[in-house]
TORTORFI-304305 format. One record per residue: x, y, z of N, C-alpha, C, CB in turn; residue in three letters. Coordinates in steps of 0.2 Angstrom, whole numbers, padded with zeros to 4 digits, always signed. Glycine has a CB too. Layout:
BEGIN
XYZXYZXYZXYZala
...
end
This chain:
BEGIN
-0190-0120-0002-0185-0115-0003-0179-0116+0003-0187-0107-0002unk
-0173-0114+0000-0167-0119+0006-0165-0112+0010-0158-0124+0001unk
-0164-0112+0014-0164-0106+0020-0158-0107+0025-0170-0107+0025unk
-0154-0101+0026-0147-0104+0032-0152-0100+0036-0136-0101+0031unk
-0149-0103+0040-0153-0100+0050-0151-0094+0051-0150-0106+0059unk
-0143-0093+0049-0139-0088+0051-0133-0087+0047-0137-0088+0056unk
-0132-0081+0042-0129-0080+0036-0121-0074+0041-0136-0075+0029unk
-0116-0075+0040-0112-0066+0043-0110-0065+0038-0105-0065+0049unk
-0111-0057+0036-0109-0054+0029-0102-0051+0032-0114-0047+0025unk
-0098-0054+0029-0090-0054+0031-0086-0046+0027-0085-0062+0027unk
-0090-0039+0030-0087-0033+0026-0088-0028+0033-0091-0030+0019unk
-0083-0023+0034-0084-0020+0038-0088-0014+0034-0079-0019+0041unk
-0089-0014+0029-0092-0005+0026-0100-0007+0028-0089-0003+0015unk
-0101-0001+0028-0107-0003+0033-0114-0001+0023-0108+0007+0044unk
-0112+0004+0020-0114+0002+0014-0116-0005+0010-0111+0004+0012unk
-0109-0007+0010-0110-0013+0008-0116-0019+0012-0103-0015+0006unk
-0113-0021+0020-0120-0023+0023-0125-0022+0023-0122-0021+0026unk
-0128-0014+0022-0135-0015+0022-0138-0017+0015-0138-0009+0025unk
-0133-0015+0007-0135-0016+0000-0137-0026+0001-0126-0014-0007unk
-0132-0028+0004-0132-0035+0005-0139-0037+0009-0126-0038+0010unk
-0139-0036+0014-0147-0036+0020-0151-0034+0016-0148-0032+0027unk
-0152-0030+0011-0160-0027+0008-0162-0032+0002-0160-0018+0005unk
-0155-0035+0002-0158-0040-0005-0157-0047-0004-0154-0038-0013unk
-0157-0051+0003-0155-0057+0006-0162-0058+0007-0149-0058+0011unk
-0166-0057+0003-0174-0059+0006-0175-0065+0005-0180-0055+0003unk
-0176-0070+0010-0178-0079+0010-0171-0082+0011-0182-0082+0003unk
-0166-0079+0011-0161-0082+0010-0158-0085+0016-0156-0079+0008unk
-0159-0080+0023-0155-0081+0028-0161-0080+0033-0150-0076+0029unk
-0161-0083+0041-0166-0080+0045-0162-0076+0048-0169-0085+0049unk
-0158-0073+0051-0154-0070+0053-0146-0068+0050-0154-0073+0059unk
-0148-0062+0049-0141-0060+0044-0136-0054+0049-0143-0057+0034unk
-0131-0055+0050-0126-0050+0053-0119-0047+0050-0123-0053+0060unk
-0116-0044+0052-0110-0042+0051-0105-0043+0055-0109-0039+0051unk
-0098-0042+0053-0093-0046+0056-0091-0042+0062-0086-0047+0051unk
-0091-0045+0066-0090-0041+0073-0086-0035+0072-0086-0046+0079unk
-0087-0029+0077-0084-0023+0074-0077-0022+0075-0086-0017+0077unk
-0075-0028+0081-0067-0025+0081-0063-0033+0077-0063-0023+0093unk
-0069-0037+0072-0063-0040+0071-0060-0038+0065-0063-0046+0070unk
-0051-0042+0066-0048-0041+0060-0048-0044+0056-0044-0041+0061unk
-0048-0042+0049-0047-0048+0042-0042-0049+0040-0048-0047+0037unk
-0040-0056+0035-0035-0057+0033-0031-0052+0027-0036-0062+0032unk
-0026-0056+0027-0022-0050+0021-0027-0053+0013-0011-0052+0020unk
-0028-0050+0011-0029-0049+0003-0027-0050-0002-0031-0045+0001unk
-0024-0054-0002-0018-0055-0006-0017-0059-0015-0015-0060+0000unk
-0023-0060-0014-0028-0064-0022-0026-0059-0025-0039-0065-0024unk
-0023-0061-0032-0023-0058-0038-0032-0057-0042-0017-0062-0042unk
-0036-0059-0040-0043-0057-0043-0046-0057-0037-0046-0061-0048unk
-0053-0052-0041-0059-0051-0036-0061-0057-0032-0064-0048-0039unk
-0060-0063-0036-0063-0067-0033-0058-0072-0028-0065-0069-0039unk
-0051-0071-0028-0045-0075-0026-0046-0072-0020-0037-0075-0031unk
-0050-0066-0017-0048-0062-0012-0055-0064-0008-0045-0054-0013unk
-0062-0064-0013-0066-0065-0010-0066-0073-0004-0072-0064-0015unk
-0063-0077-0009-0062-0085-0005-0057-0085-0001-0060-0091-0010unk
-0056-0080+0002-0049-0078+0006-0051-0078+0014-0044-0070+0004unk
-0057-0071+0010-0062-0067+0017-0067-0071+0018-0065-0058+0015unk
-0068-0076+0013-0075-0082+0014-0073-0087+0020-0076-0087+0006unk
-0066-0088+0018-0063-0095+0021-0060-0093+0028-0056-0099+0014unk
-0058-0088+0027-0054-0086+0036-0063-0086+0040-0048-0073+0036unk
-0067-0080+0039-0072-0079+0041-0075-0085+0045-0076-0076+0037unk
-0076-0089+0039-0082-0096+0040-0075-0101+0048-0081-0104+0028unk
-0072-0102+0046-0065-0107+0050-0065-0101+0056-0055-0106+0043unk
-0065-0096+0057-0066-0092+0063-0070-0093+0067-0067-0086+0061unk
-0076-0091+0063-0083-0089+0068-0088-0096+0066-0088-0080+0065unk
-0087-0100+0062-0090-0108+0063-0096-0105+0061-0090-0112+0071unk
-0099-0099+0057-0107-0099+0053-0105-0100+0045-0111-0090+0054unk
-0110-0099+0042-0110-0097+0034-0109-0090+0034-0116-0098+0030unk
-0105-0090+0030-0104-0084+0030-0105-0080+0021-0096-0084+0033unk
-0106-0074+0019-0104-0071+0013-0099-0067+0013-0109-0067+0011unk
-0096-0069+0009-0089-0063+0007-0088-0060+0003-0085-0064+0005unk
-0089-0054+0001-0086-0050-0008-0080-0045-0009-0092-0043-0010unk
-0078-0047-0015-0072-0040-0016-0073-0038-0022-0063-0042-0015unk
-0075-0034-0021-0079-0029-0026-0072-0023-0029-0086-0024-0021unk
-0073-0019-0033-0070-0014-0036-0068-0013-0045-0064-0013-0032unk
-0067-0006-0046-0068-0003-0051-0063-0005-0054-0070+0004-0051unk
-0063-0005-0061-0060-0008-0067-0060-0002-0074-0066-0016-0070unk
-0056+0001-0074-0054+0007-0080-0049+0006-0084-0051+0014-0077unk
-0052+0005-0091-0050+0003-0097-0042+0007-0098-0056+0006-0103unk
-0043+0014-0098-0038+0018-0099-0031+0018-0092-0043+0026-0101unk
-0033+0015-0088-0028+0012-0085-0028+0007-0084-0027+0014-0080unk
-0027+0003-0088-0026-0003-0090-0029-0009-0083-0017-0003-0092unk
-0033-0008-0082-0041-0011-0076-0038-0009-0069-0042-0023-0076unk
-0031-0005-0068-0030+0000-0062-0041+0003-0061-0023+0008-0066unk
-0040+0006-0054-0038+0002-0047-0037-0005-0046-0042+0002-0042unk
-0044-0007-0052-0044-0017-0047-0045-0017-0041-0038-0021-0047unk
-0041-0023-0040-0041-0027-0032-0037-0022-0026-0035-0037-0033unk
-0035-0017-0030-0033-0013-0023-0039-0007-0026-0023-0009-0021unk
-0044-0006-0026-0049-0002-0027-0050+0004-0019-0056-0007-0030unk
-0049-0003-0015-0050+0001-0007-0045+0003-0007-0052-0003-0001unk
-0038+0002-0009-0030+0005-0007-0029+0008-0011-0025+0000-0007unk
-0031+0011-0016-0029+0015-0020-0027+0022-0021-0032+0014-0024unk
-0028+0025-0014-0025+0030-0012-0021+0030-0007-0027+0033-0010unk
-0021+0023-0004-0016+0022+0002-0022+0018+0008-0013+0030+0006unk
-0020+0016+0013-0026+0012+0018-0028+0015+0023-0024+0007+0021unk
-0027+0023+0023-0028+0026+0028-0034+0031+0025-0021+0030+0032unk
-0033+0031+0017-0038+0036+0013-0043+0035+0012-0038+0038+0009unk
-0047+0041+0011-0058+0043+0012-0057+0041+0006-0064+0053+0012unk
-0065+0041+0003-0066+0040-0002-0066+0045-0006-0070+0036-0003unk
-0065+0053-0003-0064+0059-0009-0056+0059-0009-0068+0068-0006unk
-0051+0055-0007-0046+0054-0008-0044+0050-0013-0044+0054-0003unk
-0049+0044-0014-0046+0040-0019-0050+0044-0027-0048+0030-0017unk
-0057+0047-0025-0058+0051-0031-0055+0055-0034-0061+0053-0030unk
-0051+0059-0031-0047+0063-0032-0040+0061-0038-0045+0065-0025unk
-0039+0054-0032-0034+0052-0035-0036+0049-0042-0032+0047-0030unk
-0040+0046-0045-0042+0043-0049-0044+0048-0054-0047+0039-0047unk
-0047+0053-0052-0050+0060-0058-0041+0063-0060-0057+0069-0053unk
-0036+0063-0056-0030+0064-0058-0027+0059-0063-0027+0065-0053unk
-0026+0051-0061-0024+0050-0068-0026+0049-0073-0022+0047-0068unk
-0034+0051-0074-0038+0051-0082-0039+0060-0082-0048+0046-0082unk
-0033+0063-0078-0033+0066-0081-0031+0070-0091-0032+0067-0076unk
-0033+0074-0093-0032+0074-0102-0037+0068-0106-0023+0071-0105unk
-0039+0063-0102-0044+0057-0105-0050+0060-0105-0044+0050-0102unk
-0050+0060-0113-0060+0063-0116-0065+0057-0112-0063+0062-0127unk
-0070+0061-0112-0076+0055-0109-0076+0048-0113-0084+0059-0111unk
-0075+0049-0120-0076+0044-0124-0071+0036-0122-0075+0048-0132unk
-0066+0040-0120-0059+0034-0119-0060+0033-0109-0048+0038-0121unk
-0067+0036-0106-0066+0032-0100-0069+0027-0098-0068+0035-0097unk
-0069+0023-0101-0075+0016-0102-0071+0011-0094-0074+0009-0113unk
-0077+0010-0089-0077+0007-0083-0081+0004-0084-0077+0011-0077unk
-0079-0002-0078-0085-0005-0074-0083-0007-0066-0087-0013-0079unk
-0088-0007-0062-0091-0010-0054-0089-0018-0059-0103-0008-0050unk
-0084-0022-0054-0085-0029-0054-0085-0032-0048-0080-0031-0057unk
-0087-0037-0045-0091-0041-0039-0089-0048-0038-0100-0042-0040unk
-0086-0050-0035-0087-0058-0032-0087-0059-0029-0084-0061-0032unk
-0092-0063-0028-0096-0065-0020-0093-0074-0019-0107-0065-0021unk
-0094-0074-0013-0092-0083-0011-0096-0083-0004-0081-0086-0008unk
-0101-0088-0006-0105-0092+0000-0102-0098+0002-0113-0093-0001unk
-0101-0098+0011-0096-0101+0012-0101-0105+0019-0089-0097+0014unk
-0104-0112+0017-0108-0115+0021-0105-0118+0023-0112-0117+0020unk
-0101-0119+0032-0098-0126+0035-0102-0132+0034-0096-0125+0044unk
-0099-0137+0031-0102-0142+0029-0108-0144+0023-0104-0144+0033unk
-0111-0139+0020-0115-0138+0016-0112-0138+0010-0118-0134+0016unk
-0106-0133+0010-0105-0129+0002-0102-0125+0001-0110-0127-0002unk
-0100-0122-0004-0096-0117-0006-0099-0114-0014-0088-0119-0005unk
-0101-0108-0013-0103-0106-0021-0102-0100-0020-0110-0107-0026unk
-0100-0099-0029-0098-0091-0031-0101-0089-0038-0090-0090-0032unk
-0101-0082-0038-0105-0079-0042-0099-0072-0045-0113-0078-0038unk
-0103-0070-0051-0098-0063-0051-0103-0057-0055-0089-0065-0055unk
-0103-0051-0055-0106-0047-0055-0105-0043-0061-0105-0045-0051unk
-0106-0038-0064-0105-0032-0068-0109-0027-0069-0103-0033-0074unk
-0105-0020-0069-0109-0014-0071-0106-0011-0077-0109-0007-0066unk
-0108-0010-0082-0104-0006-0085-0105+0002-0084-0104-0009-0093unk
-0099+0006-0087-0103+0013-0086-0096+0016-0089-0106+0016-0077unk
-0094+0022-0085-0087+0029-0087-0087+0029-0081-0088+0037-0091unk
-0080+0034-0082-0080+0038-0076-0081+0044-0077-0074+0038-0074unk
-0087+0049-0073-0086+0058-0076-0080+0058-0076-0089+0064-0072unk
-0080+0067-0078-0076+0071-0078-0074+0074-0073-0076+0074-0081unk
-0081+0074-0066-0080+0077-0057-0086+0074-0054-0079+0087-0056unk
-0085+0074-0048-0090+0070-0046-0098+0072-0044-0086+0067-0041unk
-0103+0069-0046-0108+0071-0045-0114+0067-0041-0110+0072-0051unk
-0117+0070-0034-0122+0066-0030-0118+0063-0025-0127+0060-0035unk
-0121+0063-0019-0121+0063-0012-0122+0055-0009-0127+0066-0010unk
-0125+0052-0015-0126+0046-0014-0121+0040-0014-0130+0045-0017unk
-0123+0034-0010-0118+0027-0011-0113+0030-0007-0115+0024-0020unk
-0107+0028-0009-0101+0027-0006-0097+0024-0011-0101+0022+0000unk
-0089+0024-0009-0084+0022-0014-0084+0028-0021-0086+0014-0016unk
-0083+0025-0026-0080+0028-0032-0090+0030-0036-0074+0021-0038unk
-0096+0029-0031-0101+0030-0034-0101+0036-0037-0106+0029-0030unk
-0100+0042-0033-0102+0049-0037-0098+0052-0044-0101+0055-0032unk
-0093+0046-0046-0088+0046-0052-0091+0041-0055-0081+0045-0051unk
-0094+0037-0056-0097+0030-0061-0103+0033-0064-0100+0021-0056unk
-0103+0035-0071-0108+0038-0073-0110+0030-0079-0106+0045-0077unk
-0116+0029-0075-0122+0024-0079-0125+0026-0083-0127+0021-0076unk
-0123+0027-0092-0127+0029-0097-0135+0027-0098-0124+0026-0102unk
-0138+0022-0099-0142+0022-0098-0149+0025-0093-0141+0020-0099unk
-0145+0027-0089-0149+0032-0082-0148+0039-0082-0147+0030-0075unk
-0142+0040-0086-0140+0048-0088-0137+0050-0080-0149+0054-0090unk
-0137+0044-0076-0135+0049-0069-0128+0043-0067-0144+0049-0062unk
-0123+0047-0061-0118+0043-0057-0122+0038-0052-0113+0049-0054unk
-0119+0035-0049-0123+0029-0044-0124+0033-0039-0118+0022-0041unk
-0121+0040-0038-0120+0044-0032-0126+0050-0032-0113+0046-0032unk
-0128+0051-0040-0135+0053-0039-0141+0049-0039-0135+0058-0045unk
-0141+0042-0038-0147+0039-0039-0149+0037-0032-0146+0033-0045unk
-0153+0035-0032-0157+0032-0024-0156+0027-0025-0166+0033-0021unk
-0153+0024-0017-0154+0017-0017-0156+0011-0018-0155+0017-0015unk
-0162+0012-0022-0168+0006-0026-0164+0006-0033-0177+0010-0027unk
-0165+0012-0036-0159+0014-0042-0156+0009-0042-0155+0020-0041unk
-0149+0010-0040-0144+0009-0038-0142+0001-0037-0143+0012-0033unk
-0149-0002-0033-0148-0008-0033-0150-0014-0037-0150-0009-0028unk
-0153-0010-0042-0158-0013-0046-0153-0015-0053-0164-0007-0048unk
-0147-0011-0052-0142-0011-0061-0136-0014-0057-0140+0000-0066unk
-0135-0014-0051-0127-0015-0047-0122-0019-0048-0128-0017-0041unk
-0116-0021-0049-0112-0025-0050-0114-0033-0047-0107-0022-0048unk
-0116-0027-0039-0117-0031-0034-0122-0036-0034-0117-0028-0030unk
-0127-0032-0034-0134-0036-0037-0136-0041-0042-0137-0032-0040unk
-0133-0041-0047-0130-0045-0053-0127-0052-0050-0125-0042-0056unk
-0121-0050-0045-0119-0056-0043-0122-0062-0035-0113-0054-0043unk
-0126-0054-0034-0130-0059-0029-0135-0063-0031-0131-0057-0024unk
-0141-0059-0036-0145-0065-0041-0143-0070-0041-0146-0065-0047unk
-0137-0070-0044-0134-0078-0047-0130-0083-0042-0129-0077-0053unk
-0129-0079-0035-0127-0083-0030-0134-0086-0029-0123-0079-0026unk
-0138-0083-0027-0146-0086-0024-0147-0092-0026-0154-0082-0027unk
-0146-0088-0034-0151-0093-0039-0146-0102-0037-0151-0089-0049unk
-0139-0102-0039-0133-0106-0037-0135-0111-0031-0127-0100-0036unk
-0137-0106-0023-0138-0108-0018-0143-0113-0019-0140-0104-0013unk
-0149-0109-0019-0155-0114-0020-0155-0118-0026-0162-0109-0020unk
-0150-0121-0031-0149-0128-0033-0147-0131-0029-0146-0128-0039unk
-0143-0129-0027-0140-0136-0022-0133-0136-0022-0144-0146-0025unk
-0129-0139-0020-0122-0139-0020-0117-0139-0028-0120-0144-0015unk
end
C-alpha cells in the first residue's frame, strides 16, 4: 500500500480537518493542518475544482509537503447553482454560518419544498512534490429545508435535508454524515486514484 510520510490538509475550518483525518486511514503517516496564522491565496477558479488546484499548488510550492486541497460548496437548482464557488462568501467574508443560512432560506424564500433540489459538491487535489498530482470530485444530493434543523456539522449542514435518512446533515452524527458526504465520495476516489499510481 503507497503511503506519504506527511500529508498538510490545506483548510483552515477546523471541521473539515478533522472529516479529512478520520477518514485518511493508511494514507498518510502524519497528517496536519495549515499553520494557523497562514494566509491563502485568492480563489479565483471559476469551479470547485479550478480553486482546489489553486490552494493545492500555492500550499505544496510554499511548505515543500504533499499537500490535500478542497473547495467544496452547495449547488441550488432554484438559484440557478448560486452559492457555488462563493458558498463560503455568500453572505460576505466576515459572515457565520447562521448568517449565510439566513441568507440562503431568504432567497428560496416562496420556493415549495418540491423546487428545492441541492447538492454538497467536492473537489479535492492531492498535490505530491515530485510524485503527482490527482483529483477527484464528490456529490450529495438532497434540498434545502424550509428552516434549519440539528446542531450538528457546520456550514449550510442544518439546511441540507438528505431524503433518504429523513434527517438534515446537521441532525445526523458524525459517522452519519460521513458515510453519504460529498466529501467522502470524493475522497474514496482520490485514495483509490493515489494508490494506482500516478
Amino acid at each position: 500500500m503507497r503511503m506519504l510520510e506527511r500529508l498538510m490538509i490545506a483548510t483552515h475550518s477546523a471541521g473539515k480537518f478533522t472529516e479529512f483525518a478520520n477518514s485518511l486511514g493508511g494514507m498518510a503517516a502524519f497528517i496536519e493542518p495549515l499553520p494557523t496564522d497562514a494566509e491563502g491565496p485568492e480563489e479565483t477558479g471559476a469551479s470547485f475544482l479550478e480553486n482546489a488546484l489553486i490552494k493545492a499548488r500555492f500550499a505544496a510550492a510554499k511548505w515543500r509537503v504533499p499537500v490535500l486541497a478542497d473547495d467544496s460548496g452547495l449547488v441550488v437548482d432554484a438559484l440557478n447553482g448560486a452559492p457555488g464557488v462563493y458558498s463560503a462568501r455568500f453572505a460576505g467574508s466576515q459572515a457565520s454560518d447562521l448568517d449565510r443560512q439566513a441568507l440562503l432560506l431568504e432567497r428560496l424564500r416562496g420556493v415549495p419544498p418540491c423546487e428545492r433540489r441541492a447538492r454538497f459538491v467536492a473537489a479535492l487535489v492531492l498535490l505530491a512534490p515530485g510524485r503527482g498530482e490527482w483529483t477527484a470530485m464528490g456529490t450529495c444530493e438532497g434540498r434545502i429545508a424550509m428552516e434549519p434543523a440539528g446542531a450538528g456539522g457546520f456550514g449550510y449542514d442544518p439546511l441540507f435535508y438528505y431524503p433518504p435518512s429523513g434527517k438534515t446533515f446537521g441532525q445526523m452524527s458524525s459517522d452519519e454524515k460521513q458515510r453519504i458526504s460529498h466529501r467522502t465520495a470524493a475522497l474514496r476516489e482520490l485514495i483509490r486514484r493515489f494508490r494506482a499510481g500516478p
